[in-house]
C-alpha positions as CSV (number, residue, x, y, z in Angstrom):
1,X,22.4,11.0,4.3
2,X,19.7,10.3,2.3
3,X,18.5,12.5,-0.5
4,X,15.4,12.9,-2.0
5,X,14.1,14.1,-5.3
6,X,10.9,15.6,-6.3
7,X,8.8,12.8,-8.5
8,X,6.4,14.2,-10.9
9,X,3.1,13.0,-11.1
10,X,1.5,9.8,-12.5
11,X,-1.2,11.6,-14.9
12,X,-3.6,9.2,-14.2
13,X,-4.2,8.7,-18.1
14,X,-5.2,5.1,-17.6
15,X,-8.1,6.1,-15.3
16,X,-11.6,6.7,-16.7
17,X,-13.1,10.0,-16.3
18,X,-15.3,10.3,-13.8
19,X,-15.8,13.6,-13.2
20,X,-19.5,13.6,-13.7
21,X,-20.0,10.6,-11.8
22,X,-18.5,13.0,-9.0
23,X,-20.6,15.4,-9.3
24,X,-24.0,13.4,-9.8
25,X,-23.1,11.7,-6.4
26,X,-22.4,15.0,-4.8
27,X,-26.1,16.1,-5.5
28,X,-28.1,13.2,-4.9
29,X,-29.8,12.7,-1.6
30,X,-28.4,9.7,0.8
31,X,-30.1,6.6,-0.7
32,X,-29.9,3.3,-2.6
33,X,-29.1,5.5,-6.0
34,X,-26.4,7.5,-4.8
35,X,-24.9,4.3,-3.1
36,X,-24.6,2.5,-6.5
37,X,-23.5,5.4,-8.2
38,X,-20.7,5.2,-5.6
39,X,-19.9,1.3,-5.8
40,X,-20.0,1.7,-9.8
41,X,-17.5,5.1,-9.3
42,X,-15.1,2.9,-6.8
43,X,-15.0,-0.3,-9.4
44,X,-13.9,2.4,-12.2
């Protein structure tokens, strides 16, 4: 029988905050901008 426990979770307190990178992207048009925005969020 295999038991599992509950993990709690990583808080991500390495990561950068990108939260307004997130938003910019969600309000720009489809286009070369949004697309490096994107590429720059993704390397972060």
């Amino acid at each position: 029988m295999t038991v599992r426990t509950k993990r709690s979770k990583h808080p991500h307190d390495d990561a950068p905050d990108t939260s307004a990178e997130f938003r910019r992207i969600a309000e720009l048009p489809d286009g070369p901008q949004k697309d490096e925005l994107r590429r720059s969020v993704v390397r972060a």
